[in-house]
C-alpha positions as CSV (number, residue, x, y, z in Angstrom):
1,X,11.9,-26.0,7.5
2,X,9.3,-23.3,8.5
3,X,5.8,-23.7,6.6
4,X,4.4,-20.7,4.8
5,X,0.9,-19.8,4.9
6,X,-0.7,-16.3,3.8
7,X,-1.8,-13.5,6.5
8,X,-4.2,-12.6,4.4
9,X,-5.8,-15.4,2.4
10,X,-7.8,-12.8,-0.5
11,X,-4.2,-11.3,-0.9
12,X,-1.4,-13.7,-0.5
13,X,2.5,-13.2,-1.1
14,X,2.7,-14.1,-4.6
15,X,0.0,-12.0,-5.5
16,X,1.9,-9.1,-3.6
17,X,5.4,-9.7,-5.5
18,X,3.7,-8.7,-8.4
19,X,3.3,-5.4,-7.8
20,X,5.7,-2.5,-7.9
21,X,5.9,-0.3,-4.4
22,X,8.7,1.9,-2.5
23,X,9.3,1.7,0.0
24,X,8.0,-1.4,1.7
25,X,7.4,-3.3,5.0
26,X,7.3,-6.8,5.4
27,X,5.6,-8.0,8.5
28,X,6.3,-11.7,8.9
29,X,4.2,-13.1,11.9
30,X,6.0,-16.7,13.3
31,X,4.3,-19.3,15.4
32,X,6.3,-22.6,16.6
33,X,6.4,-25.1,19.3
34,X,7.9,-23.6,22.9
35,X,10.6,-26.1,22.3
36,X,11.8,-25.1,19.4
37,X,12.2,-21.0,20.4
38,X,16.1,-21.3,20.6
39,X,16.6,-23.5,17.0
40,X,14.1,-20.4,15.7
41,X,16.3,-17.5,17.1
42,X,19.1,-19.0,15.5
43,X,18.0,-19.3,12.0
44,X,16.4,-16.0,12.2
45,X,19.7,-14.3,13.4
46,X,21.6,-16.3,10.4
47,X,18.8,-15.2,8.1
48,X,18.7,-11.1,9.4
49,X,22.6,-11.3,8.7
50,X,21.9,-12.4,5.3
51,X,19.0,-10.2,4.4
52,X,20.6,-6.9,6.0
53,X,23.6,-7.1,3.8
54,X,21.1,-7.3,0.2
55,X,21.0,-3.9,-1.4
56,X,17.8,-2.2,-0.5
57,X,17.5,-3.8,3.0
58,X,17.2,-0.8,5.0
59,X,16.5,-2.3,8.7
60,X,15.2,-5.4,10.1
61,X,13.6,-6.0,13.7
62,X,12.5,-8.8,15.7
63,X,9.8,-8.9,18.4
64,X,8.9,-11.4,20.7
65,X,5.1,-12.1,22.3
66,X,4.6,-11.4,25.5
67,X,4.1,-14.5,28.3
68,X,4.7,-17.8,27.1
69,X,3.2,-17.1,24.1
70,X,5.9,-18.8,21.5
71,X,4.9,-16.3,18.7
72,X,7.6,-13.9,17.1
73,X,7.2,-10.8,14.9
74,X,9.6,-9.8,12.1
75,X,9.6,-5.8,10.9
76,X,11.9,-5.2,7.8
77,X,12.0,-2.3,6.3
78,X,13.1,-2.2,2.3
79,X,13.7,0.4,-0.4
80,X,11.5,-1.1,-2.5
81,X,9.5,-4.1,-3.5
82,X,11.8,-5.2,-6.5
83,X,15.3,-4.9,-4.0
84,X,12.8,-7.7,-1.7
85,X,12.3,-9.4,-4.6
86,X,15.3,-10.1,-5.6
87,X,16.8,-11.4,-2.4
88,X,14.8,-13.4,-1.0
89,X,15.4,-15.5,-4.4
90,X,18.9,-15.8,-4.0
91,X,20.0,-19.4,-3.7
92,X,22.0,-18.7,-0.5
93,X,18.3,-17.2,1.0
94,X,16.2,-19.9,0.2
95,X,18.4,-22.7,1.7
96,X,18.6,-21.4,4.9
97,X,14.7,-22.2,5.4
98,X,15.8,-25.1,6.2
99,X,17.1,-24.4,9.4
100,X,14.1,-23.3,10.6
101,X,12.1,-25.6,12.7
102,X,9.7,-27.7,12.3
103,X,7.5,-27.0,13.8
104,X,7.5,-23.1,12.3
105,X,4.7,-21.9,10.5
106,X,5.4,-18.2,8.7
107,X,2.7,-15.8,7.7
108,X,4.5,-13.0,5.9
109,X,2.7,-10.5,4.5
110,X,3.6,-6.5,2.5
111,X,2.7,-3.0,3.9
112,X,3.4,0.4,2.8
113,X,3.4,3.2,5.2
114,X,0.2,5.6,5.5
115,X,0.5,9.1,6.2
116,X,-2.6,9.9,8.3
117,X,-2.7,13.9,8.9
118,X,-2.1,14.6,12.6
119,X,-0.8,11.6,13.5
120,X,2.0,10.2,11.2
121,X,4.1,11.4,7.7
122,X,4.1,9.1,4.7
């Protein structure tokens, strides 16, 4: 089972549920043990299959570190923060933690998306 553990320790998860957003990305930043990378890719690919098919789960990508460097990215785009909400407390979502290994340790964290004039819509 992968260990969570905040991004941002002044703003953890928890606090973040509490709010109300749309739309919203979850960044979910994964370190593990070299060893362990093909157990990983297999819970995550169980777990994306899952997630995709809640309502409000717009899109989901993974990302790997360059090198050797055993650290993986998740990008998941979601209609809003109540749709995330309320799937990743369904039963069937929480017990497949527990195929993660180990040696996992997740730092998930909530973004919106900035419009910054010039350079990128909101």
């Amino acid at each position: 089972m992968s260990r969570l553990e905040p991004l941002d320790e002044r703003y953890p998860m928890q606090r973040q549920l509490g709010l109300e957003a749309a739309p919203v990305v979850l960044i979910n930043l994964f370190t593990l043990e070299a060893a362990e990378e093909a157990q990983f890719l297999d819970a995550w690919r169980s777990d994306a299959a899952f997630m995709t098919q809640q309502p409000g789960c717009i899109s989901t990508q993974l990302h790997r570190a360059l090198g050797d460097s055993p650290m993986f990215l998740n990008y998941a785009v979601w209609g809003s923060l109540e749709a995330f909400r309320a799937a990743r407390i369904r039963p069937d979502f929480v017990t497949k933690r527990l195929a993660y290994p180990a040696s996992a340790v997740a730092r998930p964290h909530l973004f919106q998306k900035l419009a910054v004039p010039g350079i990128c819509d909101a």
